[in-house]
MARTORSE-199830 format. One record per residue (C-alpha): residue in one letter; chain; residue number from 0; x, y, z. Coordinates in steps of 0.2 Angstrom, whole numbers, plus 5000, padded with zeros to 4 digits. Layout:
// residues N
   residuo   cadena   num     xx     yy     zz
         A        A   NUM      X      Y      Z
...
***
This chain:
// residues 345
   residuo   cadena   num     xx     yy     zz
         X        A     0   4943   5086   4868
         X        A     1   4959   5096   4869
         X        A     2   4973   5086   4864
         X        A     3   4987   5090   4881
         X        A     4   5000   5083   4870
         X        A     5   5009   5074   4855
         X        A     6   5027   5068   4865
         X        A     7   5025   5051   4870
         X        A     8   5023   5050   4886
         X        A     9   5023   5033   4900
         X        A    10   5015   5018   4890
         X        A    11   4999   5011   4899
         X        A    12   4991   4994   4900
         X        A    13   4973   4992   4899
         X        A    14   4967   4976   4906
         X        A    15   4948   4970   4904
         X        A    16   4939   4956   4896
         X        A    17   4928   4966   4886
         X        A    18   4935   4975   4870
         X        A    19   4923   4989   4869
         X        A    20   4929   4995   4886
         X        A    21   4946   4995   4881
         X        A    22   4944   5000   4864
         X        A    23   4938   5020   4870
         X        A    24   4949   5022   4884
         X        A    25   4963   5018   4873
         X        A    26   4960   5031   4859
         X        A    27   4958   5044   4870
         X        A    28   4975   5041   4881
         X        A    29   4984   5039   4865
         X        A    30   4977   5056   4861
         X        A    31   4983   5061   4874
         X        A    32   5003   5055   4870
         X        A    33   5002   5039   4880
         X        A    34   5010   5024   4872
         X        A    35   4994   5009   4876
         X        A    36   4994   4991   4877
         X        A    37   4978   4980   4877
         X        A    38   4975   4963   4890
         X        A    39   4960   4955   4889
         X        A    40   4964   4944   4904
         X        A    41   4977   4940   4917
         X        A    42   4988   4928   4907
         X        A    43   4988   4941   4892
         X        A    44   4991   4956   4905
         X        A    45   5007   4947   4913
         X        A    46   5014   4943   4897
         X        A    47   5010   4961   4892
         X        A    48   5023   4965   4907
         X        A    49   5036   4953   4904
         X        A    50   5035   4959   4889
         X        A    51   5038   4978   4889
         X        A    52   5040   4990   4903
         X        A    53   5022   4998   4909
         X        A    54   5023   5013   4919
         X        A    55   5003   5010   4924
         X        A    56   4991   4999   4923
         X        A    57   4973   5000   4923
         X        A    58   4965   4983   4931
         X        A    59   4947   4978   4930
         X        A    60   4943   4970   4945
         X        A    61   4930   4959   4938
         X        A    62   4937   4948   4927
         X        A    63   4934   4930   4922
         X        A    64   4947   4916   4929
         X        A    65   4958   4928   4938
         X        A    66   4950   4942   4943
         X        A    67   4959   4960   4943
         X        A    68   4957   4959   4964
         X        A    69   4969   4942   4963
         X        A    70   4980   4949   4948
         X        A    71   4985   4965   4959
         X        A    72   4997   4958   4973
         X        A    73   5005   4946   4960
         X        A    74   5008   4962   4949
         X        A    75   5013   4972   4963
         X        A    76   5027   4960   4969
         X        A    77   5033   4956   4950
         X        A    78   5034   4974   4944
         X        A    79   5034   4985   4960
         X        A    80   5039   5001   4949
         X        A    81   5021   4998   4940
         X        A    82   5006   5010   4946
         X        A    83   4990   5003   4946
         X        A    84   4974   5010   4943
         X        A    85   4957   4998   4948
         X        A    86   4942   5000   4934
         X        A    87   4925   4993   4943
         X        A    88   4908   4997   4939
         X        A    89   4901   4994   4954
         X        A    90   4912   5003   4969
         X        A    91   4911   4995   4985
         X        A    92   4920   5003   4999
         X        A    93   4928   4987   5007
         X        A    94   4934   4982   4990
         X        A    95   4942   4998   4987
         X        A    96   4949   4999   5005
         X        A    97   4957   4981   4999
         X        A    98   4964   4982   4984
         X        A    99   4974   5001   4992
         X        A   100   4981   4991   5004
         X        A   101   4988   4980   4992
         X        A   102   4995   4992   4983
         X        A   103   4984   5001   4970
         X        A   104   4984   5018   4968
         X        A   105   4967   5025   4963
         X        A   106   4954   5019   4954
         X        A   107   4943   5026   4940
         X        A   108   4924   5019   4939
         X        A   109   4914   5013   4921
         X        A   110   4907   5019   4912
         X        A   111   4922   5029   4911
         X        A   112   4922   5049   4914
         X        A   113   4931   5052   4897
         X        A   114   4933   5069   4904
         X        A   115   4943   5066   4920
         X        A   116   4949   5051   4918
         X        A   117   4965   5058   4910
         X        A   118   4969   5069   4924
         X        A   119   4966   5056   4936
         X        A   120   4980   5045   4927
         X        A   121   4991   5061   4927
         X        A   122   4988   5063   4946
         X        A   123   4995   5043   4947
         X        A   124   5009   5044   4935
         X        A   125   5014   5062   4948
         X        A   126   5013   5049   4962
         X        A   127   5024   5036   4954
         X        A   128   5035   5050   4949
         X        A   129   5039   5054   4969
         X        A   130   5040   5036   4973
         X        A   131   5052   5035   4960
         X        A   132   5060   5050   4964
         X        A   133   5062   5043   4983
         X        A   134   5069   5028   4977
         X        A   135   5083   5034   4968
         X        A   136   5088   5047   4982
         X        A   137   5090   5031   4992
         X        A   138   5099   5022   4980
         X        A   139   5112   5039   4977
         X        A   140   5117   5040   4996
         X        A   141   5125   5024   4996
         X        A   142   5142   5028   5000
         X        A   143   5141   5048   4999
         X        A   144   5152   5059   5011
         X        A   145   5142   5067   5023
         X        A   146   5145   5086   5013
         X        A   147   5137   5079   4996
         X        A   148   5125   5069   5006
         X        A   149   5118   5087   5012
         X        A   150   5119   5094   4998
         X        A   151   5110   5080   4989
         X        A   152   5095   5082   5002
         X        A   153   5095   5099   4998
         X        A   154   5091   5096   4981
         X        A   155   5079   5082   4984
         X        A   156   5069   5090   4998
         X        A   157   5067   5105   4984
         X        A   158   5061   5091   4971
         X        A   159   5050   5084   4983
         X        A   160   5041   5100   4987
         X        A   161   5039   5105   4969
         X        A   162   5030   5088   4966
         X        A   163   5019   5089   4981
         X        A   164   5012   5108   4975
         X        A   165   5011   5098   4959
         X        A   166   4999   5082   4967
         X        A   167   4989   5095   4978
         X        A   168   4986   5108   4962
         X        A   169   4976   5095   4954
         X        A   170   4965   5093   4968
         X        A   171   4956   5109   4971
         X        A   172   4953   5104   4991
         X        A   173   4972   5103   4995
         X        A   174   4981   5113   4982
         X        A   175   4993   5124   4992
         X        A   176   4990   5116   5010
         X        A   177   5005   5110   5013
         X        A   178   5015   5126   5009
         X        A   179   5001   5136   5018
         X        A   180   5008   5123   5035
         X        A   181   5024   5124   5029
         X        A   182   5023   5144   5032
         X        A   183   5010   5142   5048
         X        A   184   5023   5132   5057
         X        A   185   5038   5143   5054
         X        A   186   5026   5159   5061
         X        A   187   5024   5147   5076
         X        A   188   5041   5142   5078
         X        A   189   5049   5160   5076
         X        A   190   5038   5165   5090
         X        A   191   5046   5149   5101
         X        A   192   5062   5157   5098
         X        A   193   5066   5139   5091
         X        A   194   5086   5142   5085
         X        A   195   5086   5149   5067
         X        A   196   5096   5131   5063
         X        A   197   5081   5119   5069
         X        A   198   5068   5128   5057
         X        A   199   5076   5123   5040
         X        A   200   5071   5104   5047
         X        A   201   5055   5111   5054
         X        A   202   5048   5119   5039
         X        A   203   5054   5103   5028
         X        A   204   5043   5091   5039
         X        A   205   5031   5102   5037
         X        A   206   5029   5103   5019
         X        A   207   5033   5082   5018
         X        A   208   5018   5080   5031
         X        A   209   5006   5073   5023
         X        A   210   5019   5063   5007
         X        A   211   5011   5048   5016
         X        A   212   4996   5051   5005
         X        A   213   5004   5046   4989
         X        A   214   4998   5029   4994
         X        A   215   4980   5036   4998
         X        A   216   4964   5035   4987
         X        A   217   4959   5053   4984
         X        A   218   4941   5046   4981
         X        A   219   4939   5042   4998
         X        A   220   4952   5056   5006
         X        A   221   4938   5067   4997
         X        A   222   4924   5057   5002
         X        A   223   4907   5070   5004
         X        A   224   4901   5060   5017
         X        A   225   4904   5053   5034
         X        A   226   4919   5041   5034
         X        A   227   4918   5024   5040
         X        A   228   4926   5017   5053
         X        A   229   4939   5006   5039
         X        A   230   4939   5021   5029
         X        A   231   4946   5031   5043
         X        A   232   4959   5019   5049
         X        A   233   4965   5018   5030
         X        A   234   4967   5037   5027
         X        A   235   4977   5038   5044
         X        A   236   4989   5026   5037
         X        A   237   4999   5038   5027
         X        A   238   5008   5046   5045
         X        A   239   5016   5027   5046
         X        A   240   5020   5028   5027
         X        A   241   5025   5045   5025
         X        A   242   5038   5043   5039
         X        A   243   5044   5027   5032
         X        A   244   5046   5035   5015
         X        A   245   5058   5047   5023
         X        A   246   5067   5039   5038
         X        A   247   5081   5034   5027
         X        A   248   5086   5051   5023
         X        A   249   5079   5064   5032
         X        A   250   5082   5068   5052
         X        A   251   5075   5063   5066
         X        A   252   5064   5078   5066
         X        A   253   5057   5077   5049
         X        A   254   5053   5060   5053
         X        A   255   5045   5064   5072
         X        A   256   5031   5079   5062
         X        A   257   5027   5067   5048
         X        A   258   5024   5053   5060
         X        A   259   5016   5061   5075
         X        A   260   5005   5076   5066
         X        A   261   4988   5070   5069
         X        A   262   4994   5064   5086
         X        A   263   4982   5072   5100
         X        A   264   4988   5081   5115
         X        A   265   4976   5075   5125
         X        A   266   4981   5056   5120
         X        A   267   4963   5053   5117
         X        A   268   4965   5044   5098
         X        A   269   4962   5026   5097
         X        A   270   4981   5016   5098
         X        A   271   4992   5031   5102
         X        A   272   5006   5031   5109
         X        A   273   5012   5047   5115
         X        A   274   5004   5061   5122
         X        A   275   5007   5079   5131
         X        A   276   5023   5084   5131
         X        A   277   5030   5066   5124
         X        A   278   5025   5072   5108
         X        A   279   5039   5079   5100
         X        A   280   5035   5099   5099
         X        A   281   5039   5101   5082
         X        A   282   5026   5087   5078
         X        A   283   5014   5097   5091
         X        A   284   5015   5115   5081
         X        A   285   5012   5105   5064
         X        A   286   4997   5096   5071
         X        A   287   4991   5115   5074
         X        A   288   4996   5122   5059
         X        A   289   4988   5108   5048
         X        A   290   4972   5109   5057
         X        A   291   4969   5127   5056
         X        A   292   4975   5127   5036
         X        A   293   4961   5111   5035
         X        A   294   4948   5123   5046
         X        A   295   4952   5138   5034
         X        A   296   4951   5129   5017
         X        A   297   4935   5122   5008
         X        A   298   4933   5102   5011
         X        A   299   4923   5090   5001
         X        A   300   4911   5087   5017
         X        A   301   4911   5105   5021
         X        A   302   4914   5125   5018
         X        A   303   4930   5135   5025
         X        A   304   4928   5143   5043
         X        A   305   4932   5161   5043
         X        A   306   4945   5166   5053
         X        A   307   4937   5172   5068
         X        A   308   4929   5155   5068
         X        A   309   4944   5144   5067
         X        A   310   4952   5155   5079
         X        A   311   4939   5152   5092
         X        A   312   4939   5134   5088
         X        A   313   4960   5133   5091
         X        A   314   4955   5139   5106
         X        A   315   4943   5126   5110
         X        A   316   4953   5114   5108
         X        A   317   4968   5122   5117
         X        A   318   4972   5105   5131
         X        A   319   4964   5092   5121
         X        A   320   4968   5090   5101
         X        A   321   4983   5104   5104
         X        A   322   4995   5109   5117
         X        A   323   4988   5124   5124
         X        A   324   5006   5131   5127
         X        A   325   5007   5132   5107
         X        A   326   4988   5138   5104
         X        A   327   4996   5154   5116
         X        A   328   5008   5156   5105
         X        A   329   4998   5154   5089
         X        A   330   4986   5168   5092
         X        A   331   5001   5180   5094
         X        A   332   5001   5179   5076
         X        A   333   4995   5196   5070
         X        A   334   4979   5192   5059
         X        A   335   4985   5201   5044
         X        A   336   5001   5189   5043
         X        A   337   4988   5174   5045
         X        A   338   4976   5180   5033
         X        A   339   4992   5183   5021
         X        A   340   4997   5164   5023
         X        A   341   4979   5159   5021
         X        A   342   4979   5167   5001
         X        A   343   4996   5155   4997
         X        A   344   4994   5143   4985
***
């Protein structure tokens, strides 16, 4: 296996009860540069914790005494900058479901891929990064003027954006889509003859639309099947957390297209809240962009349309799942400048 490399890296906790689990996973990581620790129960992993910083820690949910299901929330609450990663051998849905809520970030099943598993702790450490990266933006605004405030944001959004194409490059069924929106929405917007000083905000949203997922299992984002009812509700989470991710710092705007961009025009979603011309247009053009970039790009449970095809379904869907005023302006687009935006990665 190729060695990525010998710079220590973010230390890991393993936490299960038997030894010759651990004892594989950990070799391989520290091949990999990570710094390991070892827990062979809940007790041990806590003192683990107090003991040293951890960056992630991967929790077997079926454990003896406390199980990693229990162990999670009170990890969770003690060391909120910890990223955890469930290990079970048996993967029930509703389980899964759980243990995201309560704040784990993925989860990696045994017998252990020993080829994968590394880049799916790579892909959560990424995750944490952001967080992390959010969190001290937050922190360093406190008490800034508003000139090195802006120029703060400018920096950060940039950050953000660099980490984002990061997260979707590992992942071969969103790698570029939120630049690809980013682009689809500005086309759309120039055609609007939105002032030149809204799109800067416009284009930003766009490319933060979907940082929500952060907190989103890619297993079941990614599922090849049909998604249950629970599954569907959980994936949807990420507008609510993506716009409180970035109400703190970023405009109204920003915060209107992460929050409303699955939102339909026709209202007909379960629990929303606007609809028509109450949803705010720039949310309205993302929610067109990021359908037609989905449509147009290889899924899990599916193969890309071709562009005739997506265009005709845009145009299906002109009065119910988009405003129709924007599906008018979309197919303005000359199909060589879509096709153009369809090859970014």
């Amino acid at each position: 296996m190729t060695i990525i490399t010998t710079i220590q890296k973010e230390t890991i906790l393993i936490v299960d009860d038997e030894e010759p689990v651990r004892r594989p996973l950990r070799k391989l990581l520290a091949k990999n540069g990570y710094s390991c620790l070892e827990a062979d129960s809940a007790s041990a992993a806590l003192q683990r914790l107090s003991d040293t910083p951890i960056d992630l820690t991967i929790l077997d949910i079926m454990m003896p005494q406390k199980s990693g299901i229990e162990l999670l929330p009170e990890i969770k609450e003690q060391y909120p900058d910890t990223a955890i990663v469930m290990a079970t051998a048996v993967v029930e849905p509703d389980i899964i479901i759980e243990c995201m809520k309560n704040g784990a970030m993925d989860y990696i099943r045994k017998p252990f891929k020993l080829d994968t598993v590394v880049g799916n702790l790579e892909t959560v450490l990424r995750k944490r990064q952001l967080s992390q990266t959010l969190k001290i933006f937050q922190e360093s605004l406190k008490g800034k003027v508003a000139e090195q405030a802006a120029e703060m944001r400018q920096l950060f959004f940039g950050a953000i954006e660099s980490l984002i194409c990061a997260l979707e490059a590992k992942d071969k069924y969103t790698a570029g889509h939120s630049r690809r929106v980013g682009d689809f929405t500005i086309a759309i917007a120039r055609l609007m003859d939105i002032p030149v000083v809204e799109l800067e905000d416009i284009r930003c949203g766009a490319l933060l639309h979907d940082v929500g997922k952060i907190a989103i299992n890619p297993d079941i984002q990614n599922k090849p099947g049909k998604l249950t009812e629970e599954e569907y509700k959980y994936i949807m989470t990420h507008v609510q957390i993506g716009a409180n991710i970035v109400k703190s710092i970023a405009n109204e705007k920003i915060v209107d297209i992460i929050r409303y961009h699955h939102t339909r025009f026709d209202g007909a979603c379960k629990d929303q809240t606007l609809c028509g011309t109450h949803i705010p247009l720039c949310a309205r053009i993302v929610t067109l962009a990021d359908a037609f970039d989905a449509m147009t790009s290889e899924r899990s449970y599916r193969k890309s349309l071709a562009l005739e095809e997506a265009i005709s379904e845009v145009k299906r869907c002109a009065g119910t799942q988009f405003d129709p005023a924007i599906v008018e302006v979309f197919l303005k687009i000359p199909s060589n400048d879509i096709l153009t935006i369809m090859k970014t990665s």
